[in-house]
C-alpha positions in Angstrom: 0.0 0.0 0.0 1.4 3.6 -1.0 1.5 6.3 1.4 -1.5 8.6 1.7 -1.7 11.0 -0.7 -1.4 14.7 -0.5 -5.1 16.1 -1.8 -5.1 19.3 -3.0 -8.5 20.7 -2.1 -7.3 24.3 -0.9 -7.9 27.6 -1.7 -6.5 29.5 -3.3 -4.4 28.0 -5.6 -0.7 28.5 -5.4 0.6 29.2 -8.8 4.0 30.0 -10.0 5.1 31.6 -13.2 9.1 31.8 -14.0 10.2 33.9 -16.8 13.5 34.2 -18.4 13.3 38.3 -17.9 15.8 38.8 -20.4 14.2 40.3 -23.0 12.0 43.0 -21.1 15.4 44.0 -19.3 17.9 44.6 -23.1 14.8 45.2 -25.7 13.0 48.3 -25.4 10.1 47.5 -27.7 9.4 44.5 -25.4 9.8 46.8 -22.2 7.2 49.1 -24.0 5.1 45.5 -24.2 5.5 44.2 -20.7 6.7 47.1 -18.1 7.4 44.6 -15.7 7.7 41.5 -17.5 5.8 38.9 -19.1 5.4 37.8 -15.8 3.6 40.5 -14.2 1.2 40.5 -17.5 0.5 36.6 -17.1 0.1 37.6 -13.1 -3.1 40.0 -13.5 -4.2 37.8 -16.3 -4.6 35.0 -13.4 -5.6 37.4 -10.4 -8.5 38.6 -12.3 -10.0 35.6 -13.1 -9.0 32.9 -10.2 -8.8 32.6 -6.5 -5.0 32.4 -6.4 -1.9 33.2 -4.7 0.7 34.4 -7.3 4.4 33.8 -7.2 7.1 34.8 -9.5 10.3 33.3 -10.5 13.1 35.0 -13.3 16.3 33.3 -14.2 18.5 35.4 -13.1 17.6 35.0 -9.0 19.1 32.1 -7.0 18.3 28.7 -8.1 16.0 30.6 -10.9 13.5 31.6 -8.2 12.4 27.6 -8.1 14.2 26.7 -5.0 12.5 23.0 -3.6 10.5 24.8 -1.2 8.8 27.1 -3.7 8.1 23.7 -6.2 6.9 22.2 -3.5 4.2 24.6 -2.4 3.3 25.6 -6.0 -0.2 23.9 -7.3 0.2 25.0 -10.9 3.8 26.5 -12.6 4.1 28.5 -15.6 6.3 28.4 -18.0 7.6 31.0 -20.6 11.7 30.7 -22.1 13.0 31.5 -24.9 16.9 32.7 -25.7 18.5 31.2 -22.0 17.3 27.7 -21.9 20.8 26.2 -21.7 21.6 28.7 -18.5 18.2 26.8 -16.7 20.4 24.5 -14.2 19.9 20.8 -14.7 18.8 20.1 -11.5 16.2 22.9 -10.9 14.6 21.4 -14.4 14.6 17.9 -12.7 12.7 19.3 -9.7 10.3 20.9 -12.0 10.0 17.0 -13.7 9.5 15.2 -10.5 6.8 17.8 -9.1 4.8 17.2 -12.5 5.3 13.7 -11.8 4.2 13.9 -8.1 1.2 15.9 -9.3 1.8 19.7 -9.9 0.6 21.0 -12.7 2.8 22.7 -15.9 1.6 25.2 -18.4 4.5 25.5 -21.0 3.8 28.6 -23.1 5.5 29.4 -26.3 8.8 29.2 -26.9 9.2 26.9 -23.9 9.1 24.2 -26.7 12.6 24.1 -25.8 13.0 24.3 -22.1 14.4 21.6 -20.0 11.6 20.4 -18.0 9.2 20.4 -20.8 12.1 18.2 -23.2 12.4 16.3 -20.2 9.0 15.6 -19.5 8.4 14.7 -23.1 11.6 12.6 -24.5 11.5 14.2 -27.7 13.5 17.0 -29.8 10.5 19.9 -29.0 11.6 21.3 -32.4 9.3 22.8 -35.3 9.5 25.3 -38.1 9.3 29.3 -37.4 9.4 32.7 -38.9 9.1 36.1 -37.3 6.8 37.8 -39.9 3.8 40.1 -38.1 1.6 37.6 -39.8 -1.7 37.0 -38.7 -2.4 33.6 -36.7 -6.2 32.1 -36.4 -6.7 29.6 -33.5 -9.6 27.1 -34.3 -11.4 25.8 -31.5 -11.9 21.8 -31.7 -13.4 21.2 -28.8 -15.8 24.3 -27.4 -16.8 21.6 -24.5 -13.4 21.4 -23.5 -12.9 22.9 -19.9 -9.8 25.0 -21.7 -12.3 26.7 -23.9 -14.6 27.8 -21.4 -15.1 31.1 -22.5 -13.5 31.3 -26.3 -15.8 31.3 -29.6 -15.0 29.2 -32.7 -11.6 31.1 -33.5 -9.2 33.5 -32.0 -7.6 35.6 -34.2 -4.1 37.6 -33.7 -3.2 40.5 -35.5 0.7 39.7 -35.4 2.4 36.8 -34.3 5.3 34.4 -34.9 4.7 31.6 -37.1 5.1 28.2 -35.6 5.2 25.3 -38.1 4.6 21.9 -38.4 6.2 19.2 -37.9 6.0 19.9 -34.1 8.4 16.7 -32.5 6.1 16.3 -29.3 4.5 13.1 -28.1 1.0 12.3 -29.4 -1.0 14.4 -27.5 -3.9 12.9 -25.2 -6.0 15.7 -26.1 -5.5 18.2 -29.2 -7.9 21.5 -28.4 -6.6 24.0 -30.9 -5.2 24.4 -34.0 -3.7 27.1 -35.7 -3.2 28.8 -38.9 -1.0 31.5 -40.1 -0.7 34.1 -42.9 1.7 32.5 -44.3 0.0 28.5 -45.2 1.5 27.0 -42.4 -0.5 24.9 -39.2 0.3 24.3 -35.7 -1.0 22.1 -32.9 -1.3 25.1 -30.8 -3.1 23.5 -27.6 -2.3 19.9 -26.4 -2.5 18.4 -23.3 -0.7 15.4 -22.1 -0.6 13.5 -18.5 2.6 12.9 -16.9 2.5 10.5 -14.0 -0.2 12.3 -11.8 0.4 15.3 -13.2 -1.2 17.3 -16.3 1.0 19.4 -18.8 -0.5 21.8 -21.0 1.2 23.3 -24.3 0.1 26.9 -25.6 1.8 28.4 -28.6 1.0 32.0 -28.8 3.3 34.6 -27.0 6.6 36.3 -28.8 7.4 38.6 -26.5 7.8 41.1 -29.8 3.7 41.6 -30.1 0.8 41.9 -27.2 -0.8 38.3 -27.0 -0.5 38.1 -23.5 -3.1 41.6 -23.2 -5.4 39.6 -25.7 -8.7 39.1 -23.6 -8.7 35.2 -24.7 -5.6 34.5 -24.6 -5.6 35.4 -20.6 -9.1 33.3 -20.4 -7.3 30.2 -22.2 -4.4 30.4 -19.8 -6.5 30.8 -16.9 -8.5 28.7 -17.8 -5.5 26.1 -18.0 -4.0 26.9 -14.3 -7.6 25.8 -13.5 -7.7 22.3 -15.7 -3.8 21.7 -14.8 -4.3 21.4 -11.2 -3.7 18.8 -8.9 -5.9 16.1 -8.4 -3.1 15.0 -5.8 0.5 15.0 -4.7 2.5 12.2 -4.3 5.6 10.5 -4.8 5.3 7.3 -6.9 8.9 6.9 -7.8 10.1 4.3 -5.3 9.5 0.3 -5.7 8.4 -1.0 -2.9 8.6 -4.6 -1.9 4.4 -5.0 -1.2 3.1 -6.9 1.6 0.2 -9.5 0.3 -2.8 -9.0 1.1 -4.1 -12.6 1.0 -2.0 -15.3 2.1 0.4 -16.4 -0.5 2.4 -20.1 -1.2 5.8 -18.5 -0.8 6.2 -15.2 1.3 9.7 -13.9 0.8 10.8 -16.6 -1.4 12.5 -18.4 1.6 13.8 -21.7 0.3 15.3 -19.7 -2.9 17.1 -17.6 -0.8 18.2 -19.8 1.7 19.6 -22.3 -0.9 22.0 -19.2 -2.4 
């Protein structure tokens, strides 16, 4: 028998967000964006919306702002990475790993394609096709009953955005929600969703830090609206192997004679 889980029934819900902060701090059209950071933006996005209690994490702080107790207390993270993901210390993207395994929930947005606990989580490349254009991107809506499109009509549309292209080198996802078009002919799986031991991970494309997506009403709704599906059913730790007692009796308990004739 495992140890008693750890439900996760409270309220509010303790959500983290890290951001790289890089760009913000050397561009100044992306300053002009996000005064603040992406991380602020994506902080109101959540406050208005949900009942939670909002940390923030940047890359440059101590142990990226993740250290175990913050993983540990944190419900649902955020993700958003883009030109630092080899400076993201192996071990602080293994902690990120194992709490998605325990339970906690990960919403990867954008270029975090290519961070470390998302690659790690998934086993696969994480690379596509892009092109920074100001094209115009349509997400279609392919499942309106879904619980991440509570809220969003058939389509969003974005004035400007990055082009992401297919082929996207990511799992099959369990679910596929949205897909996306761009000015340009190409289509992108923009919204998947995959479970990772008792944890849920969520994907969402849009969000170059170059144009306003994350002050688009539906974009905030979609990734609140995600914090809310992501989180944790319950917490635990299913990484050891125990050797199980039997509940019933059994021929052989410990394999005596065996071990007694090595």
């Amino acid at each position: 028998m495992t140890d008693e889980p750890t439900m996760t029934t409270s309220s509010p819900l303790k959500v983290t967000i890290f951001n790289e902060y890089l760009h913000e701090l050397e561009n100044e059209t992306v300053a002009s964006i996000y005064p603040g950071g992406i991380h602020l933006a994506l902080k109101r996005a959540l406050e208005e919306r949900l009942d939670v209690e909002v940390t923030t994490a940047t890359l440059r702080q101590d142990d990226h702002g993740l250290p175990q107790a913050v993983v540990d207390g944190t419900d649902v993270m955020l993700w958003w990475g883009h030109k630092a993901h080899g400076e993201v210390d192996d071990a602080v993207a293994e902690r990120v790993k194992s709490a998605v395994l325990d339970g906690m929930g990960l919403i990867v947005l954008h270029s975090g394609h290519l961070s470390r606990p998302f690659l790690k989580l998934m086993g696969t490349h994480g690379s596509l096709k892009w092109r920074e254009a100001d094209e115009k991107e349509r997400l279609w809506n392919l499942q309106p009953a879904h619980p991440l499109m509570r809220g969003v009509g058939d389509y969003l549309e974005l004035a400007q955005e990055e082009m992401y292209g297919e082929r996207f080198d990511v799992p099959e996802p369990d679910e596929l929600v949205m897909i996306s078009w761009f000015q340009g002919g190409e289509v992108f799986r923009s919204l998947m969703t995959w479970r990772r031991g008792n944890g849920r991970v969520v994907y969402f494309r849009p969000g170059h830090e170059t144009y306003p997506t994350y002050h688009d009403k539906t974009v905030r709704q979609i990734i609140a609206n995600a914090v809310s599906y992501a989180r944790p059913q319950l917490r635990r730790d299913d990484s050891s192997c125990p050797d199980s007692a039997a509940l019933e009796a059994v021929p052989n308990p410990g394999k005596k004679h065996v071990l007694d004739a090595s």
